[in-house]
Structure formats: structure tokens, C-alpha cells
Biopython code that builds the backbone (N, CA, C, O; Angstrom):
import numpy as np
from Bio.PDB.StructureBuilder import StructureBuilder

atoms = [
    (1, "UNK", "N", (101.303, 81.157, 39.715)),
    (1, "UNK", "CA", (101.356, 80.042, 40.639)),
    (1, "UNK", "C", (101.162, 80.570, 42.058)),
    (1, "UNK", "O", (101.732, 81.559, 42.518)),
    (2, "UNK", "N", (100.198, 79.710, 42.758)),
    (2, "UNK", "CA", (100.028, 80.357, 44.160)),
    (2, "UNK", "C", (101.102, 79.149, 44.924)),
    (2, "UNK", "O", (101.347, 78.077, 44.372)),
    (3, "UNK", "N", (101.620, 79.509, 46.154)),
    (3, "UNK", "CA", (102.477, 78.651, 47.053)),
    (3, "UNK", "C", (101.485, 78.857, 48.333)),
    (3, "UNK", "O", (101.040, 79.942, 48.705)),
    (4, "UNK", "N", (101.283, 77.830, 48.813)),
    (4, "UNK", "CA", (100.617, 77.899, 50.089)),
    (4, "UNK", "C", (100.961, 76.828, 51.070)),
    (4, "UNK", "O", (100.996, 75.667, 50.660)),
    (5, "UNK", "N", (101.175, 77.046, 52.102)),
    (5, "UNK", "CA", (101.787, 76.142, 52.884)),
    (5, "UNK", "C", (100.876, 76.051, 54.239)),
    (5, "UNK", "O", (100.129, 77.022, 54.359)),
    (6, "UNK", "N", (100.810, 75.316, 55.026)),
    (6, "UNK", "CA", (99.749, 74.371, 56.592)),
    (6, "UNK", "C", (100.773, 74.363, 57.823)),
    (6, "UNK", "O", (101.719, 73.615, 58.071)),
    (7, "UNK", "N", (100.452, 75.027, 58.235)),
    (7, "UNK", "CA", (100.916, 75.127, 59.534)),
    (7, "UNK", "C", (100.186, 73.817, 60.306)),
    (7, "UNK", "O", (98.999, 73.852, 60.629)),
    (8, "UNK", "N", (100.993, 72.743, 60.538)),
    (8, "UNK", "CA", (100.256, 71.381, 61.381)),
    (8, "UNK", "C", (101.036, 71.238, 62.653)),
    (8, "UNK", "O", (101.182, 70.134, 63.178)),
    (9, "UNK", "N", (101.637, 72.555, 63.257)),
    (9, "UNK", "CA", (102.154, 72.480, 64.785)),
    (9, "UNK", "C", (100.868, 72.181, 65.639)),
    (9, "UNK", "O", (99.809, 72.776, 65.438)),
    (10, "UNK", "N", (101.006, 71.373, 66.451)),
    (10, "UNK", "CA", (99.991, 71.336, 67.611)),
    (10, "UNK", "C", (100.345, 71.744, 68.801)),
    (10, "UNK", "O", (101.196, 71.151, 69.465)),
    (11, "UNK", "N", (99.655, 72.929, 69.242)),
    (11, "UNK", "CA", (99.477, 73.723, 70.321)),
    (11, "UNK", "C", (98.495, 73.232, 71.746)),
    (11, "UNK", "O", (97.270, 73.350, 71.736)),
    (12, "UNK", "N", (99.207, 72.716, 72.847)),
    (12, "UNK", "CA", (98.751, 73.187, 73.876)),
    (12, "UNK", "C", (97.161, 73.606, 73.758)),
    (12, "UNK", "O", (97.037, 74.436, 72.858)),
    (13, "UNK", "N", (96.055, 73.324, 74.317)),
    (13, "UNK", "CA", (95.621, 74.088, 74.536)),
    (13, "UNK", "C", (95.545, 75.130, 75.499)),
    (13, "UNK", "O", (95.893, 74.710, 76.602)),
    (14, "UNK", "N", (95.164, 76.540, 75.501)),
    (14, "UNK", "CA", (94.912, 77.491, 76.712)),
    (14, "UNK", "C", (93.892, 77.083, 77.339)),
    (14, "UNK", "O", (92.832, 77.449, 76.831)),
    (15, "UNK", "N", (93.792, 76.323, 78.459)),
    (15, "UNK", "CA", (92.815, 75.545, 79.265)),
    (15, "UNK", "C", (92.289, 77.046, 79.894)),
    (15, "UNK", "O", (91.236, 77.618, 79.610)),
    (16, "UNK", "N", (93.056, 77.375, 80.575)),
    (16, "UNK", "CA", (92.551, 78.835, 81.651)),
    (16, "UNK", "C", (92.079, 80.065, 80.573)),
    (16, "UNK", "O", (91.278, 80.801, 81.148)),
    (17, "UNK", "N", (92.270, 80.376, 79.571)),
    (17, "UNK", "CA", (92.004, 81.201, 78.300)),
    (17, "UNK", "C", (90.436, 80.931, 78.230)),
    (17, "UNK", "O", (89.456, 81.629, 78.489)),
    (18, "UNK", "N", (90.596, 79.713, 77.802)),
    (18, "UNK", "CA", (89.390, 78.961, 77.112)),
    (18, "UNK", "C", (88.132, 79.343, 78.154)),
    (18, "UNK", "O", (87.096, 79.854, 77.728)),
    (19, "UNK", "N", (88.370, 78.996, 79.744)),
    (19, "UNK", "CA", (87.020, 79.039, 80.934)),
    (19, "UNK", "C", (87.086, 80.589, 80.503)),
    (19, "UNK", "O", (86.084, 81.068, 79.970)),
    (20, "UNK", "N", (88.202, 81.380, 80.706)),
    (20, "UNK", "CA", (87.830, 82.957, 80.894)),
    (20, "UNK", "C", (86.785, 83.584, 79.911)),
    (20, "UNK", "O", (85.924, 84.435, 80.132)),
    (21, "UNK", "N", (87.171, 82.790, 78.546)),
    (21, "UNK", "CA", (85.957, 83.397, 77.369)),
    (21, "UNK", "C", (84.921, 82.542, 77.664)),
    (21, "UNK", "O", (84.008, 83.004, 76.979)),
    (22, "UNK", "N", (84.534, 81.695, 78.185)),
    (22, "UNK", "CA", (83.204, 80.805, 78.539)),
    (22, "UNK", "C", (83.029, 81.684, 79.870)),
    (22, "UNK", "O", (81.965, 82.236, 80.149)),
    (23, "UNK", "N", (83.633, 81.722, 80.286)),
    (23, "UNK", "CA", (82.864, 82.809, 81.500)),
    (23, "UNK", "C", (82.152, 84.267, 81.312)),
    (23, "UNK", "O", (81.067, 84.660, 81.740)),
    (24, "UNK", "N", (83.128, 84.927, 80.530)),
    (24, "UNK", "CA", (82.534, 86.167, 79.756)),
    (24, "UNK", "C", (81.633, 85.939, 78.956)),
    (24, "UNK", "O", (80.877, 86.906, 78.874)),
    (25, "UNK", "N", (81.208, 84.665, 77.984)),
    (25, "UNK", "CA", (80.310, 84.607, 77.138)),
    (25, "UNK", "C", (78.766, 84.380, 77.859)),
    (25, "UNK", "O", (77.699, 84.872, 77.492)),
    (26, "UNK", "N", (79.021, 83.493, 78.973)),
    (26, "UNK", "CA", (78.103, 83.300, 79.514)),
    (26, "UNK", "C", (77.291, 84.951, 80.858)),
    (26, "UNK", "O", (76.211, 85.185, 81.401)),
    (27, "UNK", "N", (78.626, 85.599, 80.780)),
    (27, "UNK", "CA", (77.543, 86.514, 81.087)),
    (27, "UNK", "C", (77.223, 87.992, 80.471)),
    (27, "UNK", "O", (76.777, 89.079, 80.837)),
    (28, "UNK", "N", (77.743, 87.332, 79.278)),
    (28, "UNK", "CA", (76.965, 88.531, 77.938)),
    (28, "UNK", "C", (77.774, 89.229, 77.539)),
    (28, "UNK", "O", (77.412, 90.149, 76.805)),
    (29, "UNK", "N", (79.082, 89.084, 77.838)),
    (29, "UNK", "CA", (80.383, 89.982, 77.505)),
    (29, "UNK", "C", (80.687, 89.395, 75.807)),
    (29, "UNK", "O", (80.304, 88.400, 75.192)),
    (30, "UNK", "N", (81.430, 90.388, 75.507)),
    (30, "UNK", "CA", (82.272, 90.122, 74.360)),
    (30, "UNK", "C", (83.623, 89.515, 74.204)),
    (30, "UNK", "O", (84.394, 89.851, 75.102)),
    (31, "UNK", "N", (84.117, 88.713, 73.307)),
    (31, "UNK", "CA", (85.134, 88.000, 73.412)),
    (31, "UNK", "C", (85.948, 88.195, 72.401)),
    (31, "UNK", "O", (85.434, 88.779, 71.448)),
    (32, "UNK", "N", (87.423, 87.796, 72.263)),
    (32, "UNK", "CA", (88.230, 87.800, 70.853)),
    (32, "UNK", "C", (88.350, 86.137, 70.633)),
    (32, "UNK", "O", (88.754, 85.316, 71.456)),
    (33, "UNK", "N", (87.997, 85.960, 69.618)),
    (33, "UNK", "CA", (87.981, 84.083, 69.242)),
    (33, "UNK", "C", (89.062, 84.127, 68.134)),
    (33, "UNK", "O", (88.978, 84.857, 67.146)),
    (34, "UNK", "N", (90.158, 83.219, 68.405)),
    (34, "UNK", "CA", (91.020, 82.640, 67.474)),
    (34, "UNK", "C", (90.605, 81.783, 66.471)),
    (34, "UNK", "O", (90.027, 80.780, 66.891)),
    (35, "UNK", "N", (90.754, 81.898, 64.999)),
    (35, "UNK", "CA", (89.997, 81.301, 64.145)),
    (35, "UNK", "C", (91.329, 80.582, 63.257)),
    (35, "UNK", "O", (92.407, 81.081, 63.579)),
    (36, "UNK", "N", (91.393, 79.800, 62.495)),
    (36, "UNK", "CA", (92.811, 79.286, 61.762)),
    (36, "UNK", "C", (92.890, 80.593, 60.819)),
    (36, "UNK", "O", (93.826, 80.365, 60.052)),
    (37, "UNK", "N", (92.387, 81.754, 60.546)),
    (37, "UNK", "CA", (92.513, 82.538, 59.791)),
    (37, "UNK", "C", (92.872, 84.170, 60.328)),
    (37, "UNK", "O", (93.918, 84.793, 60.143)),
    (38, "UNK", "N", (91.549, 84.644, 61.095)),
    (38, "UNK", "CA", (91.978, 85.847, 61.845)),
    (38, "UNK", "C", (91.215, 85.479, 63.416)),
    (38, "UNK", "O", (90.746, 84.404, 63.788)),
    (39, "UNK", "N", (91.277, 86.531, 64.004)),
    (39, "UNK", "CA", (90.675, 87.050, 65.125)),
    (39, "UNK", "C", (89.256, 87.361, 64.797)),
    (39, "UNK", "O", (88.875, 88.000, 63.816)),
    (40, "UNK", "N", (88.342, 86.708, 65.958)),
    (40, "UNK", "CA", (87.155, 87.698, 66.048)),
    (40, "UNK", "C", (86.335, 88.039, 66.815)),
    (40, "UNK", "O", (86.187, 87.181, 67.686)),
    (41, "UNK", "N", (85.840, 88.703, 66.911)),
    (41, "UNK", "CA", (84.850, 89.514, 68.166)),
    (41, "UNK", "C", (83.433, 88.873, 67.969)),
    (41, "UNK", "O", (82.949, 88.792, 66.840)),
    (42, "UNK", "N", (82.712, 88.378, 69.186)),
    (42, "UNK", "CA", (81.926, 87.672, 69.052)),
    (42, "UNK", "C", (81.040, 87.820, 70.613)),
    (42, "UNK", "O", (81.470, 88.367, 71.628)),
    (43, "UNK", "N", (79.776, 87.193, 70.438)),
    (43, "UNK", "CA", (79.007, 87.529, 71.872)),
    (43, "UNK", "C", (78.196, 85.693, 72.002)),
    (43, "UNK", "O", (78.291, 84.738, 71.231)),
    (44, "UNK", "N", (77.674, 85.802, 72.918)),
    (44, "UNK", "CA", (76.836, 84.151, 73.111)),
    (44, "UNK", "C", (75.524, 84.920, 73.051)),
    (44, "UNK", "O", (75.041, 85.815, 73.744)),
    (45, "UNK", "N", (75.071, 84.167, 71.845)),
    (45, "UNK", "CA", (73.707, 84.572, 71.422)),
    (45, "UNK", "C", (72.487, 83.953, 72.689)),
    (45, "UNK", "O", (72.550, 82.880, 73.288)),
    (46, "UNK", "N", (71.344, 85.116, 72.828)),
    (46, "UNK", "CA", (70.728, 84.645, 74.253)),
    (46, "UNK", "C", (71.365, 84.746, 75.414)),
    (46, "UNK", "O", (70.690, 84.401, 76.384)),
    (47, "UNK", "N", (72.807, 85.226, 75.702)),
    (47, "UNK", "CA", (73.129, 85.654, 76.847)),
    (47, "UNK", "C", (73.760, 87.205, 76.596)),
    (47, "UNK", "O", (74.174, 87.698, 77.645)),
    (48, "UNK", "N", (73.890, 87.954, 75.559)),
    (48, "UNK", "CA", (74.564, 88.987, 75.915)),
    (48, "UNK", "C", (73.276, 90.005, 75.728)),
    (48, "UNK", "O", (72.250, 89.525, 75.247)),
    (49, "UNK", "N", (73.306, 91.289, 76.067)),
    (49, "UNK", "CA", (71.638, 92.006, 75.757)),
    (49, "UNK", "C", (71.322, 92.325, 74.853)),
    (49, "UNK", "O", (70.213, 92.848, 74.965)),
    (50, "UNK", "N", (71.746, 92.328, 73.695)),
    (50, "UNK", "CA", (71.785, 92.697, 72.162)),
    (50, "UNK", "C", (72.938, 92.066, 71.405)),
    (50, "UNK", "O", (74.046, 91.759, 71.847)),
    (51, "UNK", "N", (72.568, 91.963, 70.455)),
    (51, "UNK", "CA", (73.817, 91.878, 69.108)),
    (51, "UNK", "C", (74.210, 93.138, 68.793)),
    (51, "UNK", "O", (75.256, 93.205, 68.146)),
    (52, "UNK", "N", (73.577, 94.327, 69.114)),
    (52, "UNK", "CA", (73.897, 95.821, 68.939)),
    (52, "UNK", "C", (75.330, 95.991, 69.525)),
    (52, "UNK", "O", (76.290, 96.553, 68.997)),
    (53, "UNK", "N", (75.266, 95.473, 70.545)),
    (53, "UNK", "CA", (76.907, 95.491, 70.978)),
    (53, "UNK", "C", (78.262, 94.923, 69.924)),
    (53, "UNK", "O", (79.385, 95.425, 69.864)),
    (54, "UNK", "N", (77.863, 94.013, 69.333)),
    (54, "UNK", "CA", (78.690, 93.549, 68.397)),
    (54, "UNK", "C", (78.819, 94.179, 67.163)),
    (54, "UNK", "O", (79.835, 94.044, 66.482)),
    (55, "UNK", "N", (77.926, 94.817, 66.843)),
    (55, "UNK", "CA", (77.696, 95.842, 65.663)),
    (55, "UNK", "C", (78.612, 97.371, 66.344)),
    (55, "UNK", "O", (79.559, 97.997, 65.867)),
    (56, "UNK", "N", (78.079, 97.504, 67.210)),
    (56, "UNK", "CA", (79.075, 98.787, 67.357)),
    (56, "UNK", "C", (79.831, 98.768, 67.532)),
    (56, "UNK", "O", (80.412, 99.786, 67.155)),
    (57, "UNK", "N", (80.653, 97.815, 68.182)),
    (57, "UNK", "CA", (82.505, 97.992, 68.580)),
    (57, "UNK", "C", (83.290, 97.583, 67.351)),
    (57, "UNK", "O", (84.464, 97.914, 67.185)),
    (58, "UNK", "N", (82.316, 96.556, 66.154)),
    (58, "UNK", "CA", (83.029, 96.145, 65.304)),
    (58, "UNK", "C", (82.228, 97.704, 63.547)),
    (58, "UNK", "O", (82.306, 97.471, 62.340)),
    (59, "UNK", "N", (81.815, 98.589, 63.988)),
    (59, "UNK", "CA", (81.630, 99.597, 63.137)),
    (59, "UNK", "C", (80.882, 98.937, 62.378)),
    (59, "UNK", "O", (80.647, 99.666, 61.414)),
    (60, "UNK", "N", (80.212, 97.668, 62.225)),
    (60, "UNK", "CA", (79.501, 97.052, 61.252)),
    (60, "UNK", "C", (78.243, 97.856, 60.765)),
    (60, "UNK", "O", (78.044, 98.844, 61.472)),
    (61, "UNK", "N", (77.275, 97.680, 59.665)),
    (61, "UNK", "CA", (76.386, 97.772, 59.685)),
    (61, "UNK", "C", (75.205, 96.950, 60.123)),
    (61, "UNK", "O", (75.117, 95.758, 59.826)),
    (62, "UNK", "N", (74.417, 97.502, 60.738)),
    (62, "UNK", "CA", (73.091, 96.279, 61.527)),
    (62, "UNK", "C", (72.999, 96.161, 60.408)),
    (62, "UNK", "O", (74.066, 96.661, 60.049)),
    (63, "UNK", "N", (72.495, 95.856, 59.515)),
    (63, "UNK", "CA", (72.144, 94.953, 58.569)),
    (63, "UNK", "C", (72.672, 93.878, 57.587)),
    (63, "UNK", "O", (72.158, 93.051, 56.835)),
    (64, "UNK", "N", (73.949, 94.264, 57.933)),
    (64, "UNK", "CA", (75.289, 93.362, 57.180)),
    (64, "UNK", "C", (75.320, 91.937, 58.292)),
    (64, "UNK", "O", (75.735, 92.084, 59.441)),
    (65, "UNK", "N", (74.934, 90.867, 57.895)),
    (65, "UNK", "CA", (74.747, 89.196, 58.253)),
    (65, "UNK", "C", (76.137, 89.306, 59.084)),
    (65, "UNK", "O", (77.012, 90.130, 58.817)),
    (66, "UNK", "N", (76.216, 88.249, 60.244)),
    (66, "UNK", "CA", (77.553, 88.070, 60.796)),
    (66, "UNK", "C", (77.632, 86.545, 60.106)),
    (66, "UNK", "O", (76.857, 86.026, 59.303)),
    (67, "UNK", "N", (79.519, 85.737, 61.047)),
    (67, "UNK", "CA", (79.391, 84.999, 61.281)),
    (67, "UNK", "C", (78.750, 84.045, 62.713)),
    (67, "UNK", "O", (78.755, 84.375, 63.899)),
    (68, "UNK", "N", (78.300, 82.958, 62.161)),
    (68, "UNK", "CA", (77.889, 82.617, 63.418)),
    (68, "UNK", "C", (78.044, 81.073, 63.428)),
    (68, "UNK", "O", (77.556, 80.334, 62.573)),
    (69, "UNK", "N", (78.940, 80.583, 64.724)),
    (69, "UNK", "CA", (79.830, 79.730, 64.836)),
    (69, "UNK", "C", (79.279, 79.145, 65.923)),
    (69, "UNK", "O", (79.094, 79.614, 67.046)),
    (70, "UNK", "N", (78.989, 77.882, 65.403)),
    (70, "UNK", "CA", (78.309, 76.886, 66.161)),
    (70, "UNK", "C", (79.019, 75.551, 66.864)),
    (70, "UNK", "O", (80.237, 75.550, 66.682)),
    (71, "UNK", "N", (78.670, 74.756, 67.397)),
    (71, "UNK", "CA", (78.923, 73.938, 68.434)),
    (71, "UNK", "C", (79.735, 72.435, 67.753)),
    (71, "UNK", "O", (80.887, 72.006, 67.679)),
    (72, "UNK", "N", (78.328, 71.979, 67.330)),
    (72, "UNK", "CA", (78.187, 70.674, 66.415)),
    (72, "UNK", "C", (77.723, 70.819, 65.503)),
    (72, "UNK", "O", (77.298, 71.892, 65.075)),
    (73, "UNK", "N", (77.679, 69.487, 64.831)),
    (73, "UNK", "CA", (76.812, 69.482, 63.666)),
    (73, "UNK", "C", (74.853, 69.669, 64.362)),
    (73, "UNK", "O", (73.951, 70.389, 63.935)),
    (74, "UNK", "N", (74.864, 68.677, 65.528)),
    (74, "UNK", "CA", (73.465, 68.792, 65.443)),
    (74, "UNK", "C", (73.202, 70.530, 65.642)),
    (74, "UNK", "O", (72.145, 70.854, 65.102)),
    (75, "UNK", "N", (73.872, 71.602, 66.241)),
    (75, "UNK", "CA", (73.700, 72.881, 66.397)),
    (75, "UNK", "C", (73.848, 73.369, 64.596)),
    (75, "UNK", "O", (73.554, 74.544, 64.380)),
    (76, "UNK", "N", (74.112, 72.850, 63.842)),
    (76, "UNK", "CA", (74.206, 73.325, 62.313)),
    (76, "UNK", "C", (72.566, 73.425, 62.160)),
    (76, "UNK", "O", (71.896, 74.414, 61.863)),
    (77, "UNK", "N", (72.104, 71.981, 62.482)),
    (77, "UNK", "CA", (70.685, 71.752, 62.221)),
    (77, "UNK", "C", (69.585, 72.598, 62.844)),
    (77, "UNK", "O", (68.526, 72.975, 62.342)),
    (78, "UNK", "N", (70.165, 72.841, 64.252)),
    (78, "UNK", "CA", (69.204, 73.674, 64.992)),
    (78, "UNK", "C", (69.185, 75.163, 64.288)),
    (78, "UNK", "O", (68.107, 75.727, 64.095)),
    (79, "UNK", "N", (70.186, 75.647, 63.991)),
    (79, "UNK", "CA", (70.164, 77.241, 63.502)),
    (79, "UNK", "C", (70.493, 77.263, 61.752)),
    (79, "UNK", "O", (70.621, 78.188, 60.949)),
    (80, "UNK", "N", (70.541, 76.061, 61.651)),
    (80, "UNK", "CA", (70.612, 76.183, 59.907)),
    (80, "UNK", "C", (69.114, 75.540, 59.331)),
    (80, "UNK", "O", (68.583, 74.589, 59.905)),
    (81, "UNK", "N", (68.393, 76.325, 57.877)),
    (81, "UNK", "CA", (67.297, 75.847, 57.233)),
    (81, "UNK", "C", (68.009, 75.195, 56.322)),
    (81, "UNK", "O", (69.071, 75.484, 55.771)),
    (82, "UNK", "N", (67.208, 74.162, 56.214)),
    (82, "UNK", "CA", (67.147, 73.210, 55.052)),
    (82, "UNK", "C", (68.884, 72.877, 54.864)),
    (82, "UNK", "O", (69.485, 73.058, 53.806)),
    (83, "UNK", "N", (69.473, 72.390, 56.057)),
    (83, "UNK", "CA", (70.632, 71.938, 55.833)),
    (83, "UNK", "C", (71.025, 70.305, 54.954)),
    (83, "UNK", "O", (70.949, 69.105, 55.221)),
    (84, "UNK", "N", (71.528, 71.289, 53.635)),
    (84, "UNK", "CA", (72.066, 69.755, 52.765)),
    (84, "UNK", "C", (72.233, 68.353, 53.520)),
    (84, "UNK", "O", (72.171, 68.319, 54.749)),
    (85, "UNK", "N", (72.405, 67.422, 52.908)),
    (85, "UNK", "CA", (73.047, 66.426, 53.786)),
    (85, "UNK", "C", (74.442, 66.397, 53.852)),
    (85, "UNK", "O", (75.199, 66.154, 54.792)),
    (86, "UNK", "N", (74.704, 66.772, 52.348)),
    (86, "UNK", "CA", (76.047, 66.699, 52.718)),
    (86, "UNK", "C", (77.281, 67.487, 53.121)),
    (86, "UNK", "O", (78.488, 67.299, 52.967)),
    (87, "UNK", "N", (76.294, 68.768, 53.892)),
    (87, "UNK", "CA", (76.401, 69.776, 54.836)),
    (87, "UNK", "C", (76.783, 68.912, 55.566)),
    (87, "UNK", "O", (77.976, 68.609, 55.544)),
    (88, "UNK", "N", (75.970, 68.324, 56.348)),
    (88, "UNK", "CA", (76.171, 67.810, 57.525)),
    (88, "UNK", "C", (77.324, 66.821, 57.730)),
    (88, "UNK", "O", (77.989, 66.712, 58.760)),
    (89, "UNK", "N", (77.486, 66.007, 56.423)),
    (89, "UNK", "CA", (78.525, 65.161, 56.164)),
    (89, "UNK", "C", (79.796, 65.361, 56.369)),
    (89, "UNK", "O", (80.665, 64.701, 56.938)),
    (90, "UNK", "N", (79.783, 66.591, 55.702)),
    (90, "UNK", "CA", (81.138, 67.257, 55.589)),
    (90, "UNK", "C", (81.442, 67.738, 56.958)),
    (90, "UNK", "O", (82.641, 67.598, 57.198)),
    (91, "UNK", "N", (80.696, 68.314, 58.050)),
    (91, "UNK", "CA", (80.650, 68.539, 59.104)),
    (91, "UNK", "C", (81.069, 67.630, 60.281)),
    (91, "UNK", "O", (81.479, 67.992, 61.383)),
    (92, "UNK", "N", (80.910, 66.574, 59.893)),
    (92, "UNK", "CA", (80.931, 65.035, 60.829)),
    (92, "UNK", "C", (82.042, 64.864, 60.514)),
    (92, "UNK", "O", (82.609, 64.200, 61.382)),
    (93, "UNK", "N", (83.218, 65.331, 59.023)),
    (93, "UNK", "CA", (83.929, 64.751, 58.885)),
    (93, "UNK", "C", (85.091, 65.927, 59.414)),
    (93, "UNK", "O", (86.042, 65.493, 60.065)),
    (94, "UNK", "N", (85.044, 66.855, 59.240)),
    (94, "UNK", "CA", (85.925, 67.835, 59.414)),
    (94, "UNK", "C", (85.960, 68.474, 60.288)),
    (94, "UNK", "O", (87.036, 69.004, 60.565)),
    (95, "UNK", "N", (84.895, 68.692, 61.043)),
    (95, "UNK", "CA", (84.778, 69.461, 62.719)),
    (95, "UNK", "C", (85.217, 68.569, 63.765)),
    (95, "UNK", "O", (85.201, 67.339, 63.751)),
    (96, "UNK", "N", (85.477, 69.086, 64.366)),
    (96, "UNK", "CA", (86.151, 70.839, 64.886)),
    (96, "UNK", "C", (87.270, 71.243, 63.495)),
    (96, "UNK", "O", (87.765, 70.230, 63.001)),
    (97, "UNK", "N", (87.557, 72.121, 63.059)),
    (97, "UNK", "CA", (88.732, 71.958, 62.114)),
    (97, "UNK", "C", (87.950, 73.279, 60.887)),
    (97, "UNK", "O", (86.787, 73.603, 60.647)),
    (98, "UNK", "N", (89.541, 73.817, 60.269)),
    (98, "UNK", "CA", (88.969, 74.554, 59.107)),
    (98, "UNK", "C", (87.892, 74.591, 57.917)),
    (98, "UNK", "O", (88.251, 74.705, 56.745)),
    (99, "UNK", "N", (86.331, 74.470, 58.362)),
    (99, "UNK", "CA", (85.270, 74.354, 57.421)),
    (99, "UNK", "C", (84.426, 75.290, 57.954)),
    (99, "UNK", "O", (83.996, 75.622, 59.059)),
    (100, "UNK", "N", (84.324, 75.628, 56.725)),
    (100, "UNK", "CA", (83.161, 76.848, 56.612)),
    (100, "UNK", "C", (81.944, 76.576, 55.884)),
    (100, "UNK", "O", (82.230, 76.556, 54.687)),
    (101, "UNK", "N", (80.797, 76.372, 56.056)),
    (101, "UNK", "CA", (79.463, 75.908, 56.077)),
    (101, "UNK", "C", (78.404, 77.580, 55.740)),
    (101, "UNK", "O", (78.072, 78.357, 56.636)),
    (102, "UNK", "N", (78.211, 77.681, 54.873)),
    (102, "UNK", "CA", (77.193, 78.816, 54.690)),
    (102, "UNK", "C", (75.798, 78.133, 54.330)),
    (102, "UNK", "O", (75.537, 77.299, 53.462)),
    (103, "UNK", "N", (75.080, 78.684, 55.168)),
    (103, "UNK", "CA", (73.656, 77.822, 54.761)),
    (103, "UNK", "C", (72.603, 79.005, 55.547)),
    (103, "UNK", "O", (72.960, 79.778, 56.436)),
    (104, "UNK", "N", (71.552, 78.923, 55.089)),
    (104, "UNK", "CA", (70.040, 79.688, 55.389)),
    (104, "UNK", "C", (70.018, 79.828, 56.960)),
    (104, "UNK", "O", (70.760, 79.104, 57.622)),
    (105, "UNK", "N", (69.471, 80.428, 57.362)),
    (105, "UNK", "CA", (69.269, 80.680, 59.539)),
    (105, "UNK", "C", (67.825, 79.967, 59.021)),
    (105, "UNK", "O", (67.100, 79.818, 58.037)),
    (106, "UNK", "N", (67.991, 79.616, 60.585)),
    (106, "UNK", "CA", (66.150, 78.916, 61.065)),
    (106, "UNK", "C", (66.003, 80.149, 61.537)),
    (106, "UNK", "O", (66.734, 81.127, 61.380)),
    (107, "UNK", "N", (64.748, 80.010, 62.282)),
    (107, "UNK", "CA", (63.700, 80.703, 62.979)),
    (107, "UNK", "C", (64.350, 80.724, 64.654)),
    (107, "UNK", "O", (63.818, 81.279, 65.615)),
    (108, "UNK", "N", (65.248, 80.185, 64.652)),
    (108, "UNK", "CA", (66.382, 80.192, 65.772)),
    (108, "UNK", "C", (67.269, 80.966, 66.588)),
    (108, "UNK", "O", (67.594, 81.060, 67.771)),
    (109, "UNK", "N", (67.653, 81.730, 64.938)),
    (109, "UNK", "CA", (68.252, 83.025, 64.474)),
    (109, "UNK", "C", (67.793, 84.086, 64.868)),
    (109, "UNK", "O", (66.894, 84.592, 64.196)),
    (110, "UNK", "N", (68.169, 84.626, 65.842)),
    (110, "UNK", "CA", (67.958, 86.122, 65.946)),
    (110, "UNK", "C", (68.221, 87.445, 65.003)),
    (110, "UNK", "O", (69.335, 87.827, 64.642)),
    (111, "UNK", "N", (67.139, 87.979, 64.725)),
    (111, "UNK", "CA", (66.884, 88.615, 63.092)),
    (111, "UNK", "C", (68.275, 89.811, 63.615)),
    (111, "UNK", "O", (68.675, 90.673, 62.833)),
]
sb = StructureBuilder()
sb.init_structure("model")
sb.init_model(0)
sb.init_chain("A")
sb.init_seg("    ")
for serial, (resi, resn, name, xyz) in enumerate(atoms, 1):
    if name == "N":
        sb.init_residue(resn, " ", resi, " ")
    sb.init_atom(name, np.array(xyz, "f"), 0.0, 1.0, " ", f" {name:<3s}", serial, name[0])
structure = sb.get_structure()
């Protein structure tokens, strides 16, 4: 038997947190993003000078896929191929919020 239990406290947001990583993202820095699960290190694709940076501080291999965590649903569409519909559905219904969406990169995608 598994026991699992939901943390449904609502937190404040960190208003001043929040600009500081939009400020760093926007000028190519790296960030730590709170996820309902872990921590993660992350860059703003098109503003930082490589994804190489994210590969090396996190020991990854360049060739090992990241995550990549998008906006909206219509941003699912822009960087996702051939997104299901009911990708998107599920997206409309549950975002912002714990869903995880794996689907194909467009041509959007930086290889």
C-alpha cells in the first residue's frame, strides 16, 4: 500500500523573488525554479548564450533532452509537434498547476 498525502497550504507569493529570477532570466543568467516536486536549474531560451551553460553546472550530458517549461498552453503549441488535443485540454484545465505534458519539440526548439 502506498500512503500519499497533498500539501494544499497556500503560500504567499515571493513577488520580489519572482522579478529577481525574471531579471536574471532575461539577461541570460541561470536560475533555481521551485517545482511542486524538486528544485531546478534552468536558463531563458534565446536570452542566455548557450544551453552549454546549463549542461555544465548541472554535469549533464549534451545530449541527454532537458526539461522545458513553458508559459501557456498556446506556448505548448509553439514549441510542441503535433500536440494532441487533448494535450492541450488537459493543459487549459490544469495549468498553472502539477502537469507534466511530454510531447515532440518543433523546429522552435533549440537542437
Amino acid at each position: 500500500m502506498i500512503r500519499m498525502s497533498i500539501n494544499t497550504e497556500v503560500r504567499p507569493a515571493d513577488t520580489e523573488g519572482i522579478a529577481r529570477a525574471a531579471e536574471l532570466l532575461r539577461q541570460g543568467e541561470l536560475v533555481a525554479l521551485p517545482t511542486e516536486t524538486v528544485y531546478g536549474i534552468g536558463v531563458a531560451v534565446g536570452k542566455a548564450a548557450s544551453p552549454d551553460v546549463l549542461f555544465d553546472i548541472k554535469k549533464r550530458d549534451h545530449g541527454k533532452p532537458v526539461a522545458w517549461l513553458v508559459g501557456d498552453v498556446d506556448d505548448l503549441s509553439r514549441y510542441g509537434r503535433a500536440v494532441p488535443d487533448f494535450a492541450c485540454a488537459l493543459a487549459r484545465t490544469f495549468w498553472p498547476g502539477p502537469l507534466t505534458l511530454i510531447v515532440k519539440a518543433s523546429d522552435a526548439v533549440p537542437p
